[in-house]
C-alpha positions as CSV (number, residue, x, y, z in Angstrom):
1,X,56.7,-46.5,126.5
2,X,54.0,-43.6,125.0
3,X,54.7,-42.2,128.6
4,X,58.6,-41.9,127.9
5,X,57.5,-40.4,124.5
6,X,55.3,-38.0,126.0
7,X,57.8,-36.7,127.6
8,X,60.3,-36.2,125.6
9,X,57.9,-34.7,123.0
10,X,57.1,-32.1,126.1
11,X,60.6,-31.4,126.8
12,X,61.5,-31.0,123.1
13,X,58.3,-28.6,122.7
14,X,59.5,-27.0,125.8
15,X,63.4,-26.5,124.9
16,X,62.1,-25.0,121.6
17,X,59.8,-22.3,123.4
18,X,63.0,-21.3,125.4
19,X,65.2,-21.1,122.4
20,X,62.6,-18.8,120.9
21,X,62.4,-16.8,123.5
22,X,66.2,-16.5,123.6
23,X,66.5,-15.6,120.1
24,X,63.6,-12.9,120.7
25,X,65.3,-11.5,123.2
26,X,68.4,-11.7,121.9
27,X,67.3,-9.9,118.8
28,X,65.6,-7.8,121.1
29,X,68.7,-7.1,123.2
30,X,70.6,-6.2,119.4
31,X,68.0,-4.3,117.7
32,X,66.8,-1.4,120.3
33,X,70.8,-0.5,120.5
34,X,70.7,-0.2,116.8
35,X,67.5,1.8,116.8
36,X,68.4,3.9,119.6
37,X,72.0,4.6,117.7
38,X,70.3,5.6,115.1
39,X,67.7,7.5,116.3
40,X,70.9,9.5,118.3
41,X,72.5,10.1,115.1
42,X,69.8,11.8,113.1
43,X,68.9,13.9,116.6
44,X,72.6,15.1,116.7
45,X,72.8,15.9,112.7
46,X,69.3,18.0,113.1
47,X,70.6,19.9,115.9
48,X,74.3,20.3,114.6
49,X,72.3,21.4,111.0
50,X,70.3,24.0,113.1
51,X,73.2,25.2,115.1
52,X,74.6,25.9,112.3
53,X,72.2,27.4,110.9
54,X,71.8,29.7,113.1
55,X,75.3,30.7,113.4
56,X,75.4,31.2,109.6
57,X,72.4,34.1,110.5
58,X,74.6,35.1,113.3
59,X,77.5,35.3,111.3
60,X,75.4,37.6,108.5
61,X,73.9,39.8,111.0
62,X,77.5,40.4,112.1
63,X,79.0,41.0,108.8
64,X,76.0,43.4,108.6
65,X,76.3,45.4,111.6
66,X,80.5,45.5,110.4
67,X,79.3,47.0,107.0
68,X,77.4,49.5,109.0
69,X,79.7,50.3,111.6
70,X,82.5,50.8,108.7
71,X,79.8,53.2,107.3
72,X,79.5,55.3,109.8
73,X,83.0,55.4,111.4
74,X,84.0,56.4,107.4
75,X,81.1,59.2,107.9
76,X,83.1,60.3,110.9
77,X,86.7,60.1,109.8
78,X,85.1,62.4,106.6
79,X,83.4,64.5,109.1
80,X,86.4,65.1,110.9
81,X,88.5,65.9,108.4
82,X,86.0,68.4,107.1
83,X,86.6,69.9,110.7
84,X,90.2,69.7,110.1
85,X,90.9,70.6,106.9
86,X,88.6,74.0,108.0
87,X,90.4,74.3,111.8
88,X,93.8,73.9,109.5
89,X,93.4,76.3,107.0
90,X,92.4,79.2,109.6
91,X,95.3,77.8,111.6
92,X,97.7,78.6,109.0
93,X,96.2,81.9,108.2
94,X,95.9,83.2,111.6
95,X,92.3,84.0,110.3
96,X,89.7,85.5,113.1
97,X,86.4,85.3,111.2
98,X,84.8,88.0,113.3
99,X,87.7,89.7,113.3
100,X,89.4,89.6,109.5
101,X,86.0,88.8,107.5
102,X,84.5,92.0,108.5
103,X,82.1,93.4,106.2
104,X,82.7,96.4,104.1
105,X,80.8,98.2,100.9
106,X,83.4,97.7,98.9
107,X,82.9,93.9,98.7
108,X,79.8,94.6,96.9
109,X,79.2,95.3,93.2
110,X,75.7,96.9,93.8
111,X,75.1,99.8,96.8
112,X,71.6,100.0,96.8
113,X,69.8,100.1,99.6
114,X,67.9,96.9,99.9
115,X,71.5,95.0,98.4
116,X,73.5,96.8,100.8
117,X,70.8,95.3,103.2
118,X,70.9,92.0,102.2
119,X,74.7,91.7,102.1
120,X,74.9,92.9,105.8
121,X,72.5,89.7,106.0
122,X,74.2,86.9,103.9
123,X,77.5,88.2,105.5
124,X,76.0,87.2,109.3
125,X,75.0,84.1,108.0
126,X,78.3,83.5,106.4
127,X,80.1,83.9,110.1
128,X,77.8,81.8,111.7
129,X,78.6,79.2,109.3
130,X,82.3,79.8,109.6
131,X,82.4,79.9,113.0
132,X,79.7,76.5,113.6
133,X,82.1,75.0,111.3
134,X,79.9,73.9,109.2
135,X,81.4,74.5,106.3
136,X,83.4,71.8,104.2
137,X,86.3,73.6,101.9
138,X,87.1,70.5,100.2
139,X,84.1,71.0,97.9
140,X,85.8,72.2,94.1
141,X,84.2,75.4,93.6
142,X,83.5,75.7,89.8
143,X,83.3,79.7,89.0
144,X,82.2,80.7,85.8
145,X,83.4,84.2,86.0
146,X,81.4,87.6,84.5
147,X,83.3,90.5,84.2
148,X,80.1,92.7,86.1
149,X,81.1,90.3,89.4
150,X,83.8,92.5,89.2
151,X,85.8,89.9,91.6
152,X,84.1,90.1,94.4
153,X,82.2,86.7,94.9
154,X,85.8,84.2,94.7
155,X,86.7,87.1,97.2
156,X,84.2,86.3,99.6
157,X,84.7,82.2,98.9
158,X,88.3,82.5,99.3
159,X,87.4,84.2,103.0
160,X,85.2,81.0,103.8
161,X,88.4,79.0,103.8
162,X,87.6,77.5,99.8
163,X,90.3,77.0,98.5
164,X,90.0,74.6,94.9
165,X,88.1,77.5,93.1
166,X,88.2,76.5,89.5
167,X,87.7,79.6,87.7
168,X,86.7,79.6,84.1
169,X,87.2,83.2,82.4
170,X,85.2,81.6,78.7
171,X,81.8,83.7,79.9
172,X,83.8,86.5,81.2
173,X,82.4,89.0,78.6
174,X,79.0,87.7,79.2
175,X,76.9,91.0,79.7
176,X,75.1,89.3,82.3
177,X,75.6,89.1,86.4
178,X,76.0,85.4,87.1
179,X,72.2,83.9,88.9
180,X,72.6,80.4,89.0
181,X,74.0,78.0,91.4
182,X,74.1,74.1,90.8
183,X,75.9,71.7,93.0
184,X,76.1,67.6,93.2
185,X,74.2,65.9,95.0
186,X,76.2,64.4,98.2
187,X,77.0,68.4,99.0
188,X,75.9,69.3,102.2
189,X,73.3,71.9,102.5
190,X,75.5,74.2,104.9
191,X,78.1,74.4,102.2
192,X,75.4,75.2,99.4
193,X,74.3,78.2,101.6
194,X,77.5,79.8,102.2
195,X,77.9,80.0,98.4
196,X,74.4,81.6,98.0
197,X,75.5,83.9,100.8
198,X,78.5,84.7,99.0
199,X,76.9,86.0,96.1
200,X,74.1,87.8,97.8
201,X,77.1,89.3,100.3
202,X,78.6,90.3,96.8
203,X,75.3,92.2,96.1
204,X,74.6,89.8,93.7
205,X,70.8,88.3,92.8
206,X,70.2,84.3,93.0
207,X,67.6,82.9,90.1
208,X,68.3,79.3,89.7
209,X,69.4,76.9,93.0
210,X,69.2,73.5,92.7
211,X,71.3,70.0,91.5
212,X,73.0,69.4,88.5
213,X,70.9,67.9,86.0
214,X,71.3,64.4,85.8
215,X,73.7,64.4,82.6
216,X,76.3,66.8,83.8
217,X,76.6,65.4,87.5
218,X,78.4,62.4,86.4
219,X,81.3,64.7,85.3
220,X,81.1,66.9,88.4
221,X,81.6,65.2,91.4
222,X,81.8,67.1,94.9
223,X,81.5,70.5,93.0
224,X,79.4,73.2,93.4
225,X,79.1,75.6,90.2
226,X,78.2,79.8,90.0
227,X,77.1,80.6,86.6
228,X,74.3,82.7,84.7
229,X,71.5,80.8,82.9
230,X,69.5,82.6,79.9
231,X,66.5,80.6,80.9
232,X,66.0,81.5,84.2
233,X,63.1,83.3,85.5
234,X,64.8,86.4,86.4
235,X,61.2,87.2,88.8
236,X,61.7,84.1,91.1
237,X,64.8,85.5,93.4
238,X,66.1,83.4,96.4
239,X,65.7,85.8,99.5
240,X,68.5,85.4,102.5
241,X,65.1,83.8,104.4
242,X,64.4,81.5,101.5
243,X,68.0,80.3,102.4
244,X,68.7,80.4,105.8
245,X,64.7,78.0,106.4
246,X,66.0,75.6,103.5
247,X,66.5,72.2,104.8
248,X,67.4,71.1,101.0
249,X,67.4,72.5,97.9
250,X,66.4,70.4,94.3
């Protein structure tokens, strides 16, 4: 009878240890899908989060490399039209620089040796520029006029193709020649330098060169201005050298 027992204790014991094992496995068999699910999930949201990531840098370094393509194609377009504007204006006036700008000493207001000289100089220059197209006539030319110019340096502007000369006659009577040249600061140098050549062609002397002060340029946008200043130092005069080396002027 303890023999019958036995046995059924064993087999009891025994069906116990297989339904454990069952129950571990089947957890076994439910959990390491779960766990590999999840495990799939979070590596899928860290590499969709980095991809896009990185496209969001992508993205900025294209809108960047956009801004400065815009930048410089607008550079060109303005460029271009500079070249235009120039070619167009010549067009219409059948104008030969070498041809119709030739020099004579009756474009100056001095006849002095060393200013006859000189305007020989600035008026070579002046062609160079013209013909290098180099140049740009949209610039407003603000001319404060002296009666000693006598008329001769809007002359010599008009002849460059310039053609929004702004002249102001308040000065006229000044007793003075006009010295003094200021100009905004987005001019290019080129243009700055025909002016200067224009009033040294004119047999006139250059004092003062340099940018608008910082008050005034606000108001003047794209101009360059010819006037006369008390203060300048009358002893410091730019040479056609002084000009033609300049890479800038302040």
């Amino acid at each position: 009878m303890e023999t019958t027992e036995n046995n059924i204790e064993t087999l009891i014991a025994k069906s116990n240890r297989i339904e454990k094992k069952a129950k571990y496995r089947m957890y076994l068999y439910t959990i390491l899908p779960f766990i590999t699910g999840i495990t799939l999930v979070v590596f899928f949201v860290v590499k969709i989060s980095s991809a896009k990531n990185e496209l969001e840098i992508l993205k900025n370094k294209n809108r960047n490399l956009t801004a400065i393509l815009d930048i410089k194609e607008r550079k060109i377009g303005e460029f271009s039209s500079q070249i235009d504007s120039l070619n167009n204006i010549y067009y219409a006036l059948e104008f030969n620089a070498s041809e119709d700008f030739a020099w004579t000493n009756k474009d100056l207001v001095k006849h002095d040796s060393v200013s006859v000289k000189n305007s020989k100089l600035a008026h070579d220059e002046i062609l160079k520029l013209i013909q290098n197209k180099r140049i740009n006539v949209n610039v407003t030319i603000r001319y404060y006029t002296k009666k000693l110019d006598k008329g001769k340096i809007d002359l010599t502007l008009k002849k460059c193709g310039f053609r929004q000369i702004v002249i102001d006659n308040d000065n006229y009577k000044d007793p003075n020649y006009s010295n003094a040249i200021y100009f905004s600061e987005d001019i290019n140098v080129e243009t700055i330098k025909a002016v200067a050549y224009s009033l040294i062609r004119a047999g006139i002397e250059i004092n003062v060169l340099k940018k608008y002060p910082k008050k005034i340029a606000k108001n003047k946008p794209n101009s360059i201005e010819i006037s006369h200043d008390n203060k300048a130092n009358v002893a410091k005069k730019y040479t056609i050298e002084d000009i033609k080396s300049a890479k800038s002027f302040n």
